[in-house]
PAKE-143996 format. One line per field, with one value per residue: residue number from 1; residue in one letter; x, y, z of N, C-alpha, C, O, CB in turn. Coordinates in steps of 0.2 Angstrom, whole numbers, plus 5000, padded with zeros to 4 digits. Atoms other than C-alpha are relative to their C-alpha. Glycine has a CB too. Layout:
nr <- NUM:...
rest <- a:...
n.xx <- X:...
n.yy <- Y:...
n.zz <- Z:...
ca.xx <- X:...
ca.yy <- Y:...
ca.zz <- Z:...
c.xx <- X:...
c.yy <- Y:...
c.zz <- Z:...
o.xx <- X:...
o.yy <- Y:...
o.zz <- Z:...
cb.xx <- X:...
cb.yy <- Y:...
cb.zz <- Z:...
This chain:
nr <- 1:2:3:4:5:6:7:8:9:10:11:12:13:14:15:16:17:18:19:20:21:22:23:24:25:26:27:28:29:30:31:32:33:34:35:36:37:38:39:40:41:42:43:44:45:46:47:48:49:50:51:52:53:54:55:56:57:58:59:60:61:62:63:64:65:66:67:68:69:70:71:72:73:74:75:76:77:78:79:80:81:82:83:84:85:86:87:88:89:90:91:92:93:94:95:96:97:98:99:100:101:102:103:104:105:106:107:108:109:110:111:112:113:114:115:116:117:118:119:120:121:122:123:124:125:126:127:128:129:130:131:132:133:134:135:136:137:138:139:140:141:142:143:144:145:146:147:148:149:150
rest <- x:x:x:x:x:x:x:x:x:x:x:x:x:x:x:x:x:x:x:x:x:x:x:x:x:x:x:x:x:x:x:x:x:x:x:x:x:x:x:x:x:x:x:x:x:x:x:x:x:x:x:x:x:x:x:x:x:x:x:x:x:x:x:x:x:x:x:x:x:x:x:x:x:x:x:x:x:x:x:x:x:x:x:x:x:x:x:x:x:x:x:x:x:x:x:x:x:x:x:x:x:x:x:x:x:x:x:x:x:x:x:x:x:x:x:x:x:x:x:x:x:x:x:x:x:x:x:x:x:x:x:x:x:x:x:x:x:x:x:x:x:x:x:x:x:x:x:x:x:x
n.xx <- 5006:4999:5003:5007:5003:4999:5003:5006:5000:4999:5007:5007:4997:5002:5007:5002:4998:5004:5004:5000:4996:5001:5005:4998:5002:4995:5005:4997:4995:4998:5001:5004:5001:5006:5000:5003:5001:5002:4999:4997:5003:4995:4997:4996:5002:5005:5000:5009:5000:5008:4999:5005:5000:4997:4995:4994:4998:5007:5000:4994:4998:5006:4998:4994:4998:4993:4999:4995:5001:4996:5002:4993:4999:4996:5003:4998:4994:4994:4999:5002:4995:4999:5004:5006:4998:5005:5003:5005:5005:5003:5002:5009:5008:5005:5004:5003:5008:5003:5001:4995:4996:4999:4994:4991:5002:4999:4993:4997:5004:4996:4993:5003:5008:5004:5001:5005:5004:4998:5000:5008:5005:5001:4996:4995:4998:4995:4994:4995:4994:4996:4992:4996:4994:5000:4992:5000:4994:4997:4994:5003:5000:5000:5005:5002:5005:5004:5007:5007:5004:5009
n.yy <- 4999:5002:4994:5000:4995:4994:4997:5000:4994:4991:5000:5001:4991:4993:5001:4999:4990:4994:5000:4999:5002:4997:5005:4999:5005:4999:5000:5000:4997:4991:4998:4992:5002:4998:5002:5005:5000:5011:5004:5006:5006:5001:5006:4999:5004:4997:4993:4999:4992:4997:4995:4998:5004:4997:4997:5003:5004:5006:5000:5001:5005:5004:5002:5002:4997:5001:4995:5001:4995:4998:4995:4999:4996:4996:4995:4994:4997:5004:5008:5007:5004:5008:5004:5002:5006:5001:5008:4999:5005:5002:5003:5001:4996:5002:4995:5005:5000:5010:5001:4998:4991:4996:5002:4997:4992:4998:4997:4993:4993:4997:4996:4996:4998:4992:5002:5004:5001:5002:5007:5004:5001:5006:4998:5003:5005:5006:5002:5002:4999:5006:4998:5005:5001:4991:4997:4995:4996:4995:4999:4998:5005:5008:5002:5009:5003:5007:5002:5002:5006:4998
n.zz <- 5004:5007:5007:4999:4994:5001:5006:4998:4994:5003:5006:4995:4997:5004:5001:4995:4998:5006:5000:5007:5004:5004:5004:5005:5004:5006:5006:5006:5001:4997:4994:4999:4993:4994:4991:4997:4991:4998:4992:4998:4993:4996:5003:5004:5008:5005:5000:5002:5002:5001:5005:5003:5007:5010:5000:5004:4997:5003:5008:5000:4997:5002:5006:4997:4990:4999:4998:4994:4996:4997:4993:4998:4993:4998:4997:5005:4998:5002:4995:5003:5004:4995:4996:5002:5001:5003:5002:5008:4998:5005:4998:5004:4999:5002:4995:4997:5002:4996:4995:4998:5001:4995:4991:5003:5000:4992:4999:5002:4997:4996:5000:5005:4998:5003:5008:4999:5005:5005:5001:5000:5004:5003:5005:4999:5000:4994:5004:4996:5004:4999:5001:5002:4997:4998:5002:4998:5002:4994:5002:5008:5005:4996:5002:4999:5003:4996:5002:4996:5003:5002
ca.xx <- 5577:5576:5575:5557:5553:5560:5551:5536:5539:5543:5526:5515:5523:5519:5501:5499:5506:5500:5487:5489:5498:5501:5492:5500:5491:5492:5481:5489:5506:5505:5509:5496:5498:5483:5484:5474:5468:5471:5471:5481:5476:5490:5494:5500:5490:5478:5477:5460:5454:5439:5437:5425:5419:5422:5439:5455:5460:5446:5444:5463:5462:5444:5456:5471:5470:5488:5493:5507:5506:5517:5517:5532:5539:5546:5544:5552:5567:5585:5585:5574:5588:5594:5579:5563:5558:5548:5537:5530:5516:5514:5499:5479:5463:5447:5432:5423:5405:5393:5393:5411:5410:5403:5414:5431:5422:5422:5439:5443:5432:5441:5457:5445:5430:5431:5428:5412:5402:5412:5416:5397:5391:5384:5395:5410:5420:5429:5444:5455:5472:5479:5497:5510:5527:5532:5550:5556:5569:5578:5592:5586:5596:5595:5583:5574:5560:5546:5533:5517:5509:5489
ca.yy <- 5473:5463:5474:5469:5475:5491:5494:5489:5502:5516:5512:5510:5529:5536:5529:5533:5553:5558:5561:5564:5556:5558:5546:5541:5534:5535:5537:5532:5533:5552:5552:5560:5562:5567:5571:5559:5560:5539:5528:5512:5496:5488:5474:5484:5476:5488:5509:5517:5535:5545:5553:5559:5548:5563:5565:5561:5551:5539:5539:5534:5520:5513:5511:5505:5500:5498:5512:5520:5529:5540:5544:5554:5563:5576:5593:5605:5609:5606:5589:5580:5575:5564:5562:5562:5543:5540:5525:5523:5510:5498:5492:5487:5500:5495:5504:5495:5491:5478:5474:5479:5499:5504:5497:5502:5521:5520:5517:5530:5543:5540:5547:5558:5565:5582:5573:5564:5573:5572:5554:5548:5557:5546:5555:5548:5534:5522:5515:5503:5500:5482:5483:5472:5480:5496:5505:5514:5528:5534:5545:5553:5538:5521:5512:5494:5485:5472:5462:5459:5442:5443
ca.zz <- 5620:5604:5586:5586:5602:5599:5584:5592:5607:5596:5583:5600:5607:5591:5589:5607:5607:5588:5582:5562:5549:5532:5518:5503:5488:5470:5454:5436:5442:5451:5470:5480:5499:5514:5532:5541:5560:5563:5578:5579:5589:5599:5591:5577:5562:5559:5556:5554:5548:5543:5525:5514:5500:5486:5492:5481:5492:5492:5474:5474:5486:5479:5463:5472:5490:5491:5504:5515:5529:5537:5557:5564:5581:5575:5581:5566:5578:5575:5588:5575:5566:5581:5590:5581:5576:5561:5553:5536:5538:5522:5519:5509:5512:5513:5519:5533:5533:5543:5561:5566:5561:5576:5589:5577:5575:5594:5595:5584:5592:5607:5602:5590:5602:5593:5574:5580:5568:5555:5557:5558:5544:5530:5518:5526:5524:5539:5533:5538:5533:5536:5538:5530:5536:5546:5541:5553:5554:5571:5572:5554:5545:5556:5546:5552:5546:5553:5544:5552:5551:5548
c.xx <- 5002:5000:4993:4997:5003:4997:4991:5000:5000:4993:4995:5000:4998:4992:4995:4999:5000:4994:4998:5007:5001:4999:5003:4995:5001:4993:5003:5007:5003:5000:4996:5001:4994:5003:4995:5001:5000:5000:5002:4999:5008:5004:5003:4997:4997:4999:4992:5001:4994:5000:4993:5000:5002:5004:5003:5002:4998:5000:5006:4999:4994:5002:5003:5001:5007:5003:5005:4999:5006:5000:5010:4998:5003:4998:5000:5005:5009:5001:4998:5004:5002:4994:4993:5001:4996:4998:4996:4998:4997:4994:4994:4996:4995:4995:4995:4994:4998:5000:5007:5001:4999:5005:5007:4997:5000:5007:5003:4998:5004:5007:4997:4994:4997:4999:4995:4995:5000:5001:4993:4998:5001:5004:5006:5002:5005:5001:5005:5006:5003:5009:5004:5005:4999:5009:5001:5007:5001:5008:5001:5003:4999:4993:4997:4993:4995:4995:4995:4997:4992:4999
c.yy <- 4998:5005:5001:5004:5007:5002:4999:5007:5007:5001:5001:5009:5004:4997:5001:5010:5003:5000:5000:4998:5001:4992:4998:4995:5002:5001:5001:5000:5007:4997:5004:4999:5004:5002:4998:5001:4992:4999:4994:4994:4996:4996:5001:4999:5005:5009:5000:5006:5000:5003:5000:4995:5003:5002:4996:4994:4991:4998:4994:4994:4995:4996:4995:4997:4998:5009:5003:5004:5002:5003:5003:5006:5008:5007:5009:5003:4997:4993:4997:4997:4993:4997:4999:4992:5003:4994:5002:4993:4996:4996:4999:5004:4997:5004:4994:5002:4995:5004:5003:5008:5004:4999:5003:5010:5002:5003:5007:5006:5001:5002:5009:5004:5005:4999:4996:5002:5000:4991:4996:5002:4996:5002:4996:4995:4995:4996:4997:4997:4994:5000:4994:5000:5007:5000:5004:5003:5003:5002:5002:4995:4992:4997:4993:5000:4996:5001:4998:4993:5001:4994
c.zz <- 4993:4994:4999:5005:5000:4997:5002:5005:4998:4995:5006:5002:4993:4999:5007:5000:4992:4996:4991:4997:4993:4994:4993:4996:4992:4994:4994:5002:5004:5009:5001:5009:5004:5004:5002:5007:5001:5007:4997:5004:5000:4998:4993:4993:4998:5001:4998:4999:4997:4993:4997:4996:4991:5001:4994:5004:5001:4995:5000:5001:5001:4995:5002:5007:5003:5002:5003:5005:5005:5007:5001:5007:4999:5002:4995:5006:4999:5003:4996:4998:5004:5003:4997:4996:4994:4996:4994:5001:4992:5001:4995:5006:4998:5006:5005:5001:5004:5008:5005:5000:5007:5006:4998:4999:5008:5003:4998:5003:5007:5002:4998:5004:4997:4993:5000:4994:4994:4998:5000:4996:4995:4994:4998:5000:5007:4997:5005:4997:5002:4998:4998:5003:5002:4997:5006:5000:5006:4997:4993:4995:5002:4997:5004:4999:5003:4997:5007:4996:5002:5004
o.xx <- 5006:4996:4990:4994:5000:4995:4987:4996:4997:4991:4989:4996:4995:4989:4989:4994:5003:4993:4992:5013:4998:5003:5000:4992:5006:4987:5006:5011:5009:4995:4994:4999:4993:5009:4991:5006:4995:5001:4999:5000:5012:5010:5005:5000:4998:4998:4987:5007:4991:5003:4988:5005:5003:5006:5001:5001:5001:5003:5004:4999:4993:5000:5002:5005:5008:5004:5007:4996:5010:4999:5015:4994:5006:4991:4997:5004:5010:5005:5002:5003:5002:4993:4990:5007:4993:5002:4992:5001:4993:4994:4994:4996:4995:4995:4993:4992:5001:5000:5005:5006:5003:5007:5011:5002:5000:5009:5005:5001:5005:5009:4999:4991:4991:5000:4995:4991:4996:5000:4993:4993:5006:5004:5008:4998:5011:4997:5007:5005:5006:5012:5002:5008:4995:5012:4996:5012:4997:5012:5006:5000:4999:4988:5002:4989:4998:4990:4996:4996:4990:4994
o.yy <- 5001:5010:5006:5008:5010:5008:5003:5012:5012:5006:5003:5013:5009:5002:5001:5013:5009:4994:4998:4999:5007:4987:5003:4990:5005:5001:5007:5003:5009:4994:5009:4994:5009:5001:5002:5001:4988:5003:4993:4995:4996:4997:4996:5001:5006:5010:4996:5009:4995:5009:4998:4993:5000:5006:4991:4988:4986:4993:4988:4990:4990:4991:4989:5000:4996:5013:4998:5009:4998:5009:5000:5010:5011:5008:5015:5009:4991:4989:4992:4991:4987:4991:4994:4989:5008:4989:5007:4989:4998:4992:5003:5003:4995:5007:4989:5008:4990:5010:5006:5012:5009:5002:5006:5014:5007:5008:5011:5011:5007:5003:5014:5006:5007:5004:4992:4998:5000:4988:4991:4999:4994:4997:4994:4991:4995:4993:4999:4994:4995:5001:4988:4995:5011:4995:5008:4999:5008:5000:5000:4995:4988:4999:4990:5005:4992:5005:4997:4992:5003:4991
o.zz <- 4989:4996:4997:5004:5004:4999:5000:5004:5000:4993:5005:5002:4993:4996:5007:5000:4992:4994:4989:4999:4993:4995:4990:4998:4990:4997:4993:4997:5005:5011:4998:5012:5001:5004:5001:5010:5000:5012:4992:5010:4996:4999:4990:4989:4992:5007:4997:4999:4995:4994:5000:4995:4986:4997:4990:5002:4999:4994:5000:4996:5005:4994:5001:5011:5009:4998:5007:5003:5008:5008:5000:5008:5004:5002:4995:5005:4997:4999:4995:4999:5003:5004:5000:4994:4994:4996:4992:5004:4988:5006:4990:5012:4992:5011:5003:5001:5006:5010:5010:5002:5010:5011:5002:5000:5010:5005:5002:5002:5010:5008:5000:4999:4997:4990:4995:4991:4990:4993:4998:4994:4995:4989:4993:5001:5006:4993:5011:4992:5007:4992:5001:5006:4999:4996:5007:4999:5007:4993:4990:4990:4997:5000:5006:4999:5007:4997:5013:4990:5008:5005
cb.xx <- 4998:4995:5003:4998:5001:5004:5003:4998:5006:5010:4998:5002:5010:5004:5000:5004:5010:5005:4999:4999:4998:5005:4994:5007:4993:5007:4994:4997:5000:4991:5005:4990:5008:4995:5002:5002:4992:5007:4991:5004:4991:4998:4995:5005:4995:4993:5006:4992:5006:4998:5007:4999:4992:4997:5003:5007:4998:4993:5001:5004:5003:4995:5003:5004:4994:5005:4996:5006:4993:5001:4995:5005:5007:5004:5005:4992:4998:5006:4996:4997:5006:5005:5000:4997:4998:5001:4995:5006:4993:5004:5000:4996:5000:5001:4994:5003:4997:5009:4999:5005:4994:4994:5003:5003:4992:4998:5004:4999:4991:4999:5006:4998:4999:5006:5005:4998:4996:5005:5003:4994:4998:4994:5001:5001:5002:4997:5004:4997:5005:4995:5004:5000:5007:4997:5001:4997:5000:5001:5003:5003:5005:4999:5000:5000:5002:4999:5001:4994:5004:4995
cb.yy <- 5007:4996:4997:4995:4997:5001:4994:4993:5000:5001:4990:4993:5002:5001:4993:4997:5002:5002:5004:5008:4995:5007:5003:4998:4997:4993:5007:5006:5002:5009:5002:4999:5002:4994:5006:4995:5004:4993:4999:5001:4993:4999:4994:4998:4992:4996:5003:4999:5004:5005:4998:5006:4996:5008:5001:5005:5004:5001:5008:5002:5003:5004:5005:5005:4994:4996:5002:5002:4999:5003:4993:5003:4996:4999:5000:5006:5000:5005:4997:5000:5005:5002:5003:5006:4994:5004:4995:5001:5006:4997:5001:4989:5006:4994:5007:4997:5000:4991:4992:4996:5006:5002:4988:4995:5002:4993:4998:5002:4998:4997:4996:4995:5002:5008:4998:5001:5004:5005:4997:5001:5005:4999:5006:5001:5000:4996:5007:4996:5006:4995:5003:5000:4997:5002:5005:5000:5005:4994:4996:5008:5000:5001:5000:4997:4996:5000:4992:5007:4992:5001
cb.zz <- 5000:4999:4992:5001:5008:4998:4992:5003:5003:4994:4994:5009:5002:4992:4998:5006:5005:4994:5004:4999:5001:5000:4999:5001:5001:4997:5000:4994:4994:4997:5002:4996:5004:5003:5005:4997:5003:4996:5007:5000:4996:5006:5000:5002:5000:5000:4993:5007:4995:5005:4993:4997:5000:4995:5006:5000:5005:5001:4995:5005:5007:4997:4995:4998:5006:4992:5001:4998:5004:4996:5011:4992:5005:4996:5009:4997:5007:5001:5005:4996:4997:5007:5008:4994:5005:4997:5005:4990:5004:4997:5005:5001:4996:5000:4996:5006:4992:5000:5000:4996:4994:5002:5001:4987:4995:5004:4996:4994:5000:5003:4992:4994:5006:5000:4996:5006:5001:5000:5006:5006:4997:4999:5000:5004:4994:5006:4996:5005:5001:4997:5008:4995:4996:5012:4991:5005:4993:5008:5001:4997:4997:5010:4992:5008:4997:5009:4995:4999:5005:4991
């Protein structure tokens, strides 16, 4: 197995088996991090999630859509250290709008079925994160890298 396809194997397993991520963006300089319920599409390019439009979060990433996102395996037992994987997800936010929301809120909903009425109200914003590179970390220091071509 190539380094690539590893890195893809282990980003597909965690976009398959978790459900929440954690959201990084920023305002003036200050770190600010979320947990985020996302879904991931297969080919790896693009993250999605559901927020409020008065959150921090939003605000943030209205200012700045330059975001990170963080999925990981681990379980909070002493194994993680060897065996949990993790991925920090670089990438541009943007909220989507148009012809494409309901098919991508579908997706989501079908990871997501218990946040339907929170994902549909009009308050909410659908967000999608176009990825540039993933990091990932096995074996709590084994780092590797892979761009994504758009």
């Amino acid at each position: 197995m190539t380094h690539y396809e590893d890195i893809k194997k282990h980003i597909r397993k965690l976009f398959t088996n978790q459900k929440l991520a954690v959201l990084s963006t920023h305002h003036s300089g200050q770190p600010y991090a979320s947990l985020i319920a996302f879904v991931g599409k297969y080919d790896l390019k693009k993250i999605f999630f559901v927020t409020p439009r008065t959150t921090r979060k939003f605000t943030n990433l209205s200012t700045d859509s330059r975001v990170a996102i963080l999925i990981n395996s681990s379980l909070n037992l002493d194994s993680d250290f060897h065996e949990a994987v993790s991925v920090t997800a670089l990438g541009s936010a943007n909220e989507i709008n148009g012809s494409e929301k309901d098919e991508i809120l579908g997706f989501y909903l079908s990871k997501h079925p218990y946040l339907e009425a929170f994902a549909i109200s009009p308050t909410c914003a659908l967000v999608e994160v176009t990825i540039t590179t993933y990091v990932m970390v096995k074996n709590f220091q084994h780092v590797m890298e892979m761009h994504i071509d758009q």
